[in-house]
MDAnalysis code that builds the backbone (N, CA, C; Angstrom):
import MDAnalysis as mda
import numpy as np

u = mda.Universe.empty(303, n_residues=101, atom_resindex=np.repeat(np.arange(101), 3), trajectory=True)
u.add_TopologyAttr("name", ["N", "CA", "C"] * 101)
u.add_TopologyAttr("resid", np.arange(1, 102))
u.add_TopologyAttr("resname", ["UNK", "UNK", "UNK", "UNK", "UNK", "UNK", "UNK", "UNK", "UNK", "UNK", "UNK", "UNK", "UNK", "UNK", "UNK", "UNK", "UNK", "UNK", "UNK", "UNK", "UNK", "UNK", "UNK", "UNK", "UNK", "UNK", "UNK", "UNK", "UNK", "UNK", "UNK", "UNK", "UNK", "UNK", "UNK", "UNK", "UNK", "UNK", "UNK", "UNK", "UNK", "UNK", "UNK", "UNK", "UNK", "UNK", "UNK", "UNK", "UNK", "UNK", "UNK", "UNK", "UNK", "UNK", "UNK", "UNK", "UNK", "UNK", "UNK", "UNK", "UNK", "UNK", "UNK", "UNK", "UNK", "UNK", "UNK", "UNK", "UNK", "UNK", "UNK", "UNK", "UNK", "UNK", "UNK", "UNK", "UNK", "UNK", "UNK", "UNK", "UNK", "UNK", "UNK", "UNK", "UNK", "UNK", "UNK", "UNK", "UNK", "UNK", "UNK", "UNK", "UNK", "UNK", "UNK", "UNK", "UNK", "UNK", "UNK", "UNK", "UNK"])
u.atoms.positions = np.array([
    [18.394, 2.364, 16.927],
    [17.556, 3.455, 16.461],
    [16.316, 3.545, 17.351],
    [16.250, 4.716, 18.010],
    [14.923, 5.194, 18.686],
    [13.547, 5.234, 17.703],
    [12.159, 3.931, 18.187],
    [11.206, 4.146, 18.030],
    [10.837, 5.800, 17.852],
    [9.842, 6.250, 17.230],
    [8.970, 7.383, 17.390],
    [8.495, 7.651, 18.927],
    [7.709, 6.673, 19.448],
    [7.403, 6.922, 20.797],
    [8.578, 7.243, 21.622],
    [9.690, 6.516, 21.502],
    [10.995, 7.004, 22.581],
    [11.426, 8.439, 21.982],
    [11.196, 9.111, 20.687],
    [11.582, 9.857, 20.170],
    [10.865, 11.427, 21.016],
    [9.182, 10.670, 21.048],
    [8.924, 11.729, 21.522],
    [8.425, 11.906, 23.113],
    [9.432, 10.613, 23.833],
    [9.382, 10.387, 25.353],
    [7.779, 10.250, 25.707],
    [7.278, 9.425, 24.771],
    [6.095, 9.029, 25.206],
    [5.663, 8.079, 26.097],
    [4.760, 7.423, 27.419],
    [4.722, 7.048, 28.348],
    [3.295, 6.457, 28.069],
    [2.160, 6.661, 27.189],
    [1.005, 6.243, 27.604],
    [1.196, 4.926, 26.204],
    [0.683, 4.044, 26.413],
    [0.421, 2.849, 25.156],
    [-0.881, 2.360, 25.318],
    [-1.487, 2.149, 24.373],
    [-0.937, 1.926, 22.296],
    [-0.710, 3.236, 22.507],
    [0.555, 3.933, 21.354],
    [0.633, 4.653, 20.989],
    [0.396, 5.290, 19.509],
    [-0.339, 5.920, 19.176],
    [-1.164, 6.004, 17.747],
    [-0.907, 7.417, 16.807],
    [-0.680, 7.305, 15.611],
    [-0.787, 8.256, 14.946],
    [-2.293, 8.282, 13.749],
    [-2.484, 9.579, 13.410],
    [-3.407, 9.379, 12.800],
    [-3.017, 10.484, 11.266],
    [-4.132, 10.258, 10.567],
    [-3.861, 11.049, 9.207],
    [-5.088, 12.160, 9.512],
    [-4.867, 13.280, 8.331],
    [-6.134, 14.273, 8.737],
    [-7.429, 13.552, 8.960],
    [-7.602, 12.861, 8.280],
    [-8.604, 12.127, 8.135],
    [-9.314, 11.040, 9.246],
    [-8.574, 10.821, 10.422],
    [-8.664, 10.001, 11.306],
    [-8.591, 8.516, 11.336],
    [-7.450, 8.433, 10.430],
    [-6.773, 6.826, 10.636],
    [-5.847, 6.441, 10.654],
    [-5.609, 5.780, 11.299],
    [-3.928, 5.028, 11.803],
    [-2.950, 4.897, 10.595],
    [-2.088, 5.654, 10.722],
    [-1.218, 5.445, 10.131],
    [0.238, 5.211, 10.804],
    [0.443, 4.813, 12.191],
    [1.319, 4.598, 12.651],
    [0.985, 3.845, 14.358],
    [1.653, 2.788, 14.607],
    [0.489, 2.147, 15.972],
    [2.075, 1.637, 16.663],
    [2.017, 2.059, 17.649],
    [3.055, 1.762, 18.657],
    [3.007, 0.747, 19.855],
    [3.488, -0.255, 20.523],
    [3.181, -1.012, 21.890],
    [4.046, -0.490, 22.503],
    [4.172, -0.816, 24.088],
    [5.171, -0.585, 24.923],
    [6.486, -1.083, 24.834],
    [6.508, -2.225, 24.119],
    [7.789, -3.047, 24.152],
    [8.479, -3.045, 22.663],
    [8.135, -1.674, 22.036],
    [8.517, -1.202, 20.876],
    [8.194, -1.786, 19.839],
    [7.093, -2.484, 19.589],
    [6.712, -3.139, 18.581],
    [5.922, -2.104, 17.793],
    [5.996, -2.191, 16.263],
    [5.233, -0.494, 16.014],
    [5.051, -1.263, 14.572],
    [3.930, -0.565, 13.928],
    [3.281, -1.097, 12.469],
    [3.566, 0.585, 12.096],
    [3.594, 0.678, 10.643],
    [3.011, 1.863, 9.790],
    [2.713, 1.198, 8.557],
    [1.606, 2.542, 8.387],
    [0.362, 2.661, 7.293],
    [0.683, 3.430, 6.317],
    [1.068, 3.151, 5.045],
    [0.785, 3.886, 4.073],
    [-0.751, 3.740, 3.472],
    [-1.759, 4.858, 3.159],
    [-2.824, 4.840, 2.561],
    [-3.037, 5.838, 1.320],
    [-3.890, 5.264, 0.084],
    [-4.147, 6.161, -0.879],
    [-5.455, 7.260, -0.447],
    [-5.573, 8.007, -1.639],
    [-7.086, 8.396, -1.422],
    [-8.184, 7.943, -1.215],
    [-8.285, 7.066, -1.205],
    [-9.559, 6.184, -0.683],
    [-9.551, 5.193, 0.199],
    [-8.665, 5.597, 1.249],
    [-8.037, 4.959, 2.539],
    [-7.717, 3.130, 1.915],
    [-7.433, 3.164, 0.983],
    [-6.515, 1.667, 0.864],
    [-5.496, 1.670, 1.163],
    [-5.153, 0.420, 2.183],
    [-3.339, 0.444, 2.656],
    [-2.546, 0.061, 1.197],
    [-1.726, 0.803, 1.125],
    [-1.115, 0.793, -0.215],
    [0.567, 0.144, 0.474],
    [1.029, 1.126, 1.498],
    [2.233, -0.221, 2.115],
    [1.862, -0.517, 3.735],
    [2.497, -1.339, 3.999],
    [2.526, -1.677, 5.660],
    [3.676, -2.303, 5.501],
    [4.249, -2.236, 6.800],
    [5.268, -2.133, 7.415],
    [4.877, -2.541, 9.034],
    [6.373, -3.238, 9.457],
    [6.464, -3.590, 11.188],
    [7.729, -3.531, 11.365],
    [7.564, -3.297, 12.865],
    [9.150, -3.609, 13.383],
    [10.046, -4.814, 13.083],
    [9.261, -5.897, 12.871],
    [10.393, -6.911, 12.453],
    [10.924, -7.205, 11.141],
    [10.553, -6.262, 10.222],
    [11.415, -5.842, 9.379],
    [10.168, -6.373, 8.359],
    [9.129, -7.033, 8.362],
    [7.903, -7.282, 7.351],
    [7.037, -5.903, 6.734],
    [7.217, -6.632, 5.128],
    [6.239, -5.510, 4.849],
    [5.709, -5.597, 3.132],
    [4.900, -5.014, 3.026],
    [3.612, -5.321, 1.618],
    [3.578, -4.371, 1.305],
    [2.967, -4.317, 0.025],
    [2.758, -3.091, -1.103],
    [1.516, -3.279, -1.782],
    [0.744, -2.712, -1.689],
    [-0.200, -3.062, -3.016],
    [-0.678, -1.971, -3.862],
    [-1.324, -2.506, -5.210],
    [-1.940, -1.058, -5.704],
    [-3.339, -1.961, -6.165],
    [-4.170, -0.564, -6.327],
    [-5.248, -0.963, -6.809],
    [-5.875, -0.297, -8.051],
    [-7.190, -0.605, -8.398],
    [-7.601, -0.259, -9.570],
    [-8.409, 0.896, -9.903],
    [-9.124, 1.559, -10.568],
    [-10.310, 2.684, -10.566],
    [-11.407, 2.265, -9.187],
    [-11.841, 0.363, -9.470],
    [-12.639, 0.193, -8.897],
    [-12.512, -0.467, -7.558],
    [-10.958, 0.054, -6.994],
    [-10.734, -0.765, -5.461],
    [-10.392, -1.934, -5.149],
    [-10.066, -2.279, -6.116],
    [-10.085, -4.259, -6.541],
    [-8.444, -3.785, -6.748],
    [-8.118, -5.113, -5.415],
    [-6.340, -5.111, -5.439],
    [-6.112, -5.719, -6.826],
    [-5.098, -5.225, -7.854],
    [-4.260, -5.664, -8.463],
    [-3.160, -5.452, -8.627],
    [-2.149, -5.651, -7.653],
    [-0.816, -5.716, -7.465],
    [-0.871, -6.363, -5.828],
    [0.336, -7.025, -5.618],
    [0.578, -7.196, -3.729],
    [2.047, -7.246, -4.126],
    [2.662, -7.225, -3.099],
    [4.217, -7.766, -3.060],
    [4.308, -7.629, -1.497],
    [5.618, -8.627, -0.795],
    [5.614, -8.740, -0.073],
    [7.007, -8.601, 0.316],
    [8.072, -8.870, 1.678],
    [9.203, -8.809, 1.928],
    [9.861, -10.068, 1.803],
    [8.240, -11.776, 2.070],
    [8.905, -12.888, 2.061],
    [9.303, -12.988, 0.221],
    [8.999, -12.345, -0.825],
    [9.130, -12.718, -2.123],
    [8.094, -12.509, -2.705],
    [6.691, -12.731, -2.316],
    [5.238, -13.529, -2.935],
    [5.080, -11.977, -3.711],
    [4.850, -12.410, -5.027],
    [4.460, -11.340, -5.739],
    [2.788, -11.969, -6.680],
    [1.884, -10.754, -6.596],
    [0.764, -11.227, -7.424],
    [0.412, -9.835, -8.286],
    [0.326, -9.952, -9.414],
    [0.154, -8.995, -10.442],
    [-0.598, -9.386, -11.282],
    [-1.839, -8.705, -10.913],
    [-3.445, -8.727, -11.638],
    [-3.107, -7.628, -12.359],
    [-2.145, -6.514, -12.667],
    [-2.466, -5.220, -13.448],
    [-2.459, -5.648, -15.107],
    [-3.475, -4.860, -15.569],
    [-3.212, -5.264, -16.959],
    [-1.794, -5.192, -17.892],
    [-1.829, -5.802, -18.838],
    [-0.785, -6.296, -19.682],
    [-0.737, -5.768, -20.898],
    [-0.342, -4.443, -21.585],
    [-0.678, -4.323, -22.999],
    [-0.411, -5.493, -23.883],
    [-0.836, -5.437, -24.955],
    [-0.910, -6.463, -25.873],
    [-0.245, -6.089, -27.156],
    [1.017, -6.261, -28.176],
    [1.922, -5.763, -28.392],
    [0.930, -5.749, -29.685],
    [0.027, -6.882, -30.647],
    [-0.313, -6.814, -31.919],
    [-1.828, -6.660, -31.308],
    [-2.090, -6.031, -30.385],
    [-3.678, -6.461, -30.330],
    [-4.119, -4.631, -30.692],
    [-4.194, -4.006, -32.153],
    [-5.113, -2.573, -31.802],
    [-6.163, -2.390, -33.048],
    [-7.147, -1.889, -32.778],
    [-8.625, -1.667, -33.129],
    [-8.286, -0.066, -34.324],
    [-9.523, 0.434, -34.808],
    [-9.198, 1.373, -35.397],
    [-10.937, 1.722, -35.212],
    [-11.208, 3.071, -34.578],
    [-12.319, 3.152, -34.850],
    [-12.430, 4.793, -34.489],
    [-13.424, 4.675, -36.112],
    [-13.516, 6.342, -36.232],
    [-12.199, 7.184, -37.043],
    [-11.222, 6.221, -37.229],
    [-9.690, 6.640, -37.636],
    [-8.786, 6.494, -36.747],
    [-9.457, 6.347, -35.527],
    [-8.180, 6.708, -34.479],
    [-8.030, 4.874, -33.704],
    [-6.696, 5.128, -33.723],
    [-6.169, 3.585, -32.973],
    [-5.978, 3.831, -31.934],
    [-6.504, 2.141, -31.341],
    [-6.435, 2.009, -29.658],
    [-5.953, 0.446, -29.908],
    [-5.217, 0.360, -28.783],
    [-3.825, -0.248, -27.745],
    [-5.097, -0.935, -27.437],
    [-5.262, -2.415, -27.399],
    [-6.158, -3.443, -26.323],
    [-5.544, -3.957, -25.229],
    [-6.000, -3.562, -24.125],
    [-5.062, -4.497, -23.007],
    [-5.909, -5.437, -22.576],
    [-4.984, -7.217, -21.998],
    [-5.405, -7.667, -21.154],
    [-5.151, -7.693, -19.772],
    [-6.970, -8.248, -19.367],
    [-7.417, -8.004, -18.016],
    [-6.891, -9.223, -17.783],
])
């Protein structure tokens, strides 16, 4: 399978892609070694990816703070909260679900 750069008979290296926004989301070498960037709205890498077949996931929170990773070797870490099946409050009349952090 043809790299992107051989795809588009490209000759100059690094070879780089960018998002509207002006950041890498795709990085090429001469000897076909190439990364891509997945990013959210607030430029967090959400996946990456390489040519040798490695690659991560993460998500994050309101406040930017990773809680999730996963990886291709296995390693999984999951900070996302956990509902709590008997844990709910009543206030005002109306019930709320407690999750843990």
């Amino acid at each position: 399978m043809k790299t992107i750069a051989e795809q588009l008979n490209v000759k100059e290296f690094p070879f780089r892609i960018k998002d509207s926004k002006g950041r890498i989301i795709y990085f090429e070498e001469s000897d076909k070694r190439w990364a891509k960037y997945e990013l959210d709205s607030k430029g967090n890498v959400i996946y990456f990816e390489i040519s040798s077949g490695y690659w991560s996931k993460r998500e994050y929170d309101a406040s930017n703070k990773e809680i999730y990773y996963e990886n291709s070797k296995g390693l999984i870490l999951d900070k996302r909260p956990k509902p709590s099946e008997d844990k709910v409050i009543e206030i005002d009349g109306v019930k709320y679900k407690l999750l843990k952090l």
